[in-house]
C-alpha positions as a Markdown table, in Angstrom:
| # | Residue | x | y | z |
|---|---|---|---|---|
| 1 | Unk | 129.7 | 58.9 | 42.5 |
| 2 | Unk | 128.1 | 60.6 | 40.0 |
| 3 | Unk | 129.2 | 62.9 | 37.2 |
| 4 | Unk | 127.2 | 65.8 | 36.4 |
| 5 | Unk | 126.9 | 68.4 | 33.1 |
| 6 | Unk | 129.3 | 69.7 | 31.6 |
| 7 | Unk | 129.9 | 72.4 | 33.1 |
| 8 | Unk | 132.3 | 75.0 | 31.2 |
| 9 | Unk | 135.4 | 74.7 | 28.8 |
| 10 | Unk | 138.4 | 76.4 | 29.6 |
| 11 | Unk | 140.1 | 78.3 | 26.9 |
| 12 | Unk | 143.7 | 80.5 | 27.5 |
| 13 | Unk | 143.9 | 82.9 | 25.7 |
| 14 | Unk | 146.9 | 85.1 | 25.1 |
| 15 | Unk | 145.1 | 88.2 | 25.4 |
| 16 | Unk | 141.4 | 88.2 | 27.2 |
| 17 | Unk | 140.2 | 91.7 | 25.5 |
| 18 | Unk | 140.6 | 90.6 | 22.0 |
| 19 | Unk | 139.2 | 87.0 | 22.9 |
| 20 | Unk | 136.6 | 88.8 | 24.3 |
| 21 | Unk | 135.6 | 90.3 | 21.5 |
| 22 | Unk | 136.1 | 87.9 | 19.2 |
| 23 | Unk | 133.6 | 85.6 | 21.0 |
| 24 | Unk | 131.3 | 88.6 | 20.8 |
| 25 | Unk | 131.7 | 89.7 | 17.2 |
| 26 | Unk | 132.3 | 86.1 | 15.4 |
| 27 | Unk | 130.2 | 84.2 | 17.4 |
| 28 | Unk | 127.8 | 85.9 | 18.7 |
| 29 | Unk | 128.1 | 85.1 | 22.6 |
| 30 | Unk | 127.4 | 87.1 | 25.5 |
| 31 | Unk | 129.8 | 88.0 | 28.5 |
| 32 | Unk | 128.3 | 86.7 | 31.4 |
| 33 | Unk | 130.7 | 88.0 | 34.0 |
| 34 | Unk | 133.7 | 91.0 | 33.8 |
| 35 | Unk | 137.2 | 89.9 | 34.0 |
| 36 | Unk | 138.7 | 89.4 | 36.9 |
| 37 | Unk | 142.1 | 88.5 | 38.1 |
| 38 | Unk | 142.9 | 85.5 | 40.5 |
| 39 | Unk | 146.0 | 85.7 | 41.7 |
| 40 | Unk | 146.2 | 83.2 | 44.1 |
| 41 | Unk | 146.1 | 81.0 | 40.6 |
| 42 | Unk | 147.7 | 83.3 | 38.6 |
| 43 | Unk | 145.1 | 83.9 | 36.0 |
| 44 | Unk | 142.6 | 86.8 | 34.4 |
| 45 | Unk | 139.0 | 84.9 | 33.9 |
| 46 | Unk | 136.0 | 85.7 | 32.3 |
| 47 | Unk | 133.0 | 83.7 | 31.3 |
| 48 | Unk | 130.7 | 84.0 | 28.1 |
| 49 | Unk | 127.9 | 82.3 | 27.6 |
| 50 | Unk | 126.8 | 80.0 | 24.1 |
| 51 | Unk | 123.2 | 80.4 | 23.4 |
| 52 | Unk | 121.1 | 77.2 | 24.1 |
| 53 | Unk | 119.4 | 76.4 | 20.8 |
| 54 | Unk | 115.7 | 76.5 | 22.5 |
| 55 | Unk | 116.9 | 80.6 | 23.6 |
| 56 | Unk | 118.4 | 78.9 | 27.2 |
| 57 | Unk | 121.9 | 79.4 | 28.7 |
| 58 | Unk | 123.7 | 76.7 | 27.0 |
| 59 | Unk | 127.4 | 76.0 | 28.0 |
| 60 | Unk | 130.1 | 78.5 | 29.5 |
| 61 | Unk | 133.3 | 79.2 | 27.9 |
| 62 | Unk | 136.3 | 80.6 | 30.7 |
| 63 | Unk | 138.7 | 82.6 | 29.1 |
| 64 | Unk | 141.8 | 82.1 | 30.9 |
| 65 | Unk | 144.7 | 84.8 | 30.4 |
| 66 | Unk | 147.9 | 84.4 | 32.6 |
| 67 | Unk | 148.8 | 87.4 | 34.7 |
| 68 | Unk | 152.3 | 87.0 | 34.4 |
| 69 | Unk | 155.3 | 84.8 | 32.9 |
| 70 | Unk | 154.8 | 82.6 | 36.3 |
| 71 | Unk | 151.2 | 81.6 | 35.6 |
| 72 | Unk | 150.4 | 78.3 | 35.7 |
| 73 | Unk | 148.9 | 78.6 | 32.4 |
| 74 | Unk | 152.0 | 80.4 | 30.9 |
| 75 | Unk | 153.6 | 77.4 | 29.6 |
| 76 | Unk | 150.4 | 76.7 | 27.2 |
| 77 | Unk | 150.3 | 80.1 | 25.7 |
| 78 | Unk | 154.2 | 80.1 | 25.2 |
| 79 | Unk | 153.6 | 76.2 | 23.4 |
| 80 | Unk | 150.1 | 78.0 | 21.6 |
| 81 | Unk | 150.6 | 81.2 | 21.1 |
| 82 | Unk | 147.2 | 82.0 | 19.6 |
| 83 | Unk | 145.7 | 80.4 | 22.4 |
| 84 | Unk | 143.6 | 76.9 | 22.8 |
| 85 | Unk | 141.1 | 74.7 | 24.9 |
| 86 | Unk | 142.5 | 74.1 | 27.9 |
| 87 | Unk | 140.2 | 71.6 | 30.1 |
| 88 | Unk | 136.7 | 70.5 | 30.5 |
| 89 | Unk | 135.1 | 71.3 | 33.8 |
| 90 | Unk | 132.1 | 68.9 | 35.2 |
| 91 | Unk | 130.1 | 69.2 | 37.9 |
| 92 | Unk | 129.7 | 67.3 | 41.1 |
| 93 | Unk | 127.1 | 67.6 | 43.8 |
| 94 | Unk | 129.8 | 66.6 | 46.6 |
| 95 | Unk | 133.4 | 67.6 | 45.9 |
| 96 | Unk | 135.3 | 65.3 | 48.4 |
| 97 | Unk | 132.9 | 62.3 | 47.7 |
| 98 | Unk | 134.5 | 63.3 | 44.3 |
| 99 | Unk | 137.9 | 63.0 | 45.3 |
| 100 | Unk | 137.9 | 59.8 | 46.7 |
| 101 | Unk | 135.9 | 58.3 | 44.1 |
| 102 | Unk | 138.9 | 59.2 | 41.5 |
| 103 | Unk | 141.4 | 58.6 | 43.8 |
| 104 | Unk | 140.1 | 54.9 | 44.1 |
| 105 | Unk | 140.3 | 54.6 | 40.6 |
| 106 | Unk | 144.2 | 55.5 | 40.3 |
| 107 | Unk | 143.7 | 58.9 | 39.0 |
| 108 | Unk | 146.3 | 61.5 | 40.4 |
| 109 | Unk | 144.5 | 64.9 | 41.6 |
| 110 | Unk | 146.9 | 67.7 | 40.6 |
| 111 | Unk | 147.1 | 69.7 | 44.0 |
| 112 | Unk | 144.2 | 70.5 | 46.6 |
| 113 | Unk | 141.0 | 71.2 | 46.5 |
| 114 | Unk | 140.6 | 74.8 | 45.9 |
| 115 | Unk | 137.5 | 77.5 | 45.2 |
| 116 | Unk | 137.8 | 78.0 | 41.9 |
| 117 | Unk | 135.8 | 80.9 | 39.4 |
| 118 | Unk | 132.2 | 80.3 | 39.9 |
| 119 | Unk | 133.4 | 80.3 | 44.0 |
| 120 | Unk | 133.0 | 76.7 | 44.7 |
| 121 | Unk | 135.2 | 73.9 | 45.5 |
| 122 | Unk | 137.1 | 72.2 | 42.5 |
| 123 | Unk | 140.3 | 69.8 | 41.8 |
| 124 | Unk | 142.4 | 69.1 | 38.7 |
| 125 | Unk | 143.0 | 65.5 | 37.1 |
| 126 | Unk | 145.9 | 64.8 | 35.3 |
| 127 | Unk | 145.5 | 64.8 | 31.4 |
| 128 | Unk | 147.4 | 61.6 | 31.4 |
| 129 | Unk | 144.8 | 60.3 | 33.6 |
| 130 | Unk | 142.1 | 61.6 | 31.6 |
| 131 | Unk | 142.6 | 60.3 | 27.6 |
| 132 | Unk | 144.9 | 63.4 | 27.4 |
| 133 | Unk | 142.3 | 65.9 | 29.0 |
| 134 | Unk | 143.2 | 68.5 | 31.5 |
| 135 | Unk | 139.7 | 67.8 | 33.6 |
| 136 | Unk | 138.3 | 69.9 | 36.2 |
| 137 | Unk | 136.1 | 68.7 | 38.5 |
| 138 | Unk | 133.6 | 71.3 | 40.6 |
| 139 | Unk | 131.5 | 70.9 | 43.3 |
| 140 | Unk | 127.7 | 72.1 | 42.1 |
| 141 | Unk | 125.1 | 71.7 | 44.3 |
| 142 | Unk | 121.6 | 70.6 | 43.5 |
| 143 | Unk | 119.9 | 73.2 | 43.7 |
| 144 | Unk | 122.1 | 75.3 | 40.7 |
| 145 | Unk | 121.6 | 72.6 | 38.1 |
């Protein structure tokens, strides 16, 4: 198995419109989709983009805000109330290949596979797994890289 990019970093957020804007007006970066909820996981996302330093898409930044107090990601905001980095997302080109690779190394998958954001397959491994990392894992095929 392979690991591929980096894919995005997930960031809650307590409140998406002023994170929004402060990724816009501090830093520069450009929203790259409109927010929109996902209730099935309980979360508001949007995505901006970093500027690659040769004028290319360098790497996405979700914005994560929980849609209500049973959000998954309600516990972080409650222990970070400004907000903070939540996981690291890397990309796969096959997402159950992916599975059983981690699997065989002992690391526990938190829950199915799901589609996640971008509308492709992803899984969660446990931070304790993971040097302390929330990690998401997404399936990518070759011909987005």
């Amino acid at each position: 198995m392979k690991l591929g990019r980096l894919n995005h970093v997930g960031v809650a957020v307590p409140s998406m419109h002023a994170a929004i804007a402060q990724y816009r007006d501090v830093l520069g970066v450009e929203l790259i989709t409109q927010p929109f909820d996902m209730p099935e996981q309980g979360v508001k996302v949007a995505f901006v983009n970093t500027p690659g330093q040769d004028g290319t898409a360098g790497t996405q930044i979700e914005l994560i805000e929980p849609l209500g107090a049973d959000s998954p990601i309600a516990g972080f905001i409650a222990k970070n109330p400004a907000g903070g980095q939540h996981h690291l997302c890397y990309e796969v080109e096959d997402i159950e290949a992916a599975r059983v690779w981690f699997e065989g190394q002992g690391k526990r998958i938190l829950g199915p596979t799901r589609i996640g954001a971008h509308g492709t397959p992803i899984f969660f491994l446990h931070p304790k797994d993971m040097l302390g990392q929330l990690t998401e894992i997404m399936e990518t095929p070759r011909e987005q890289h």
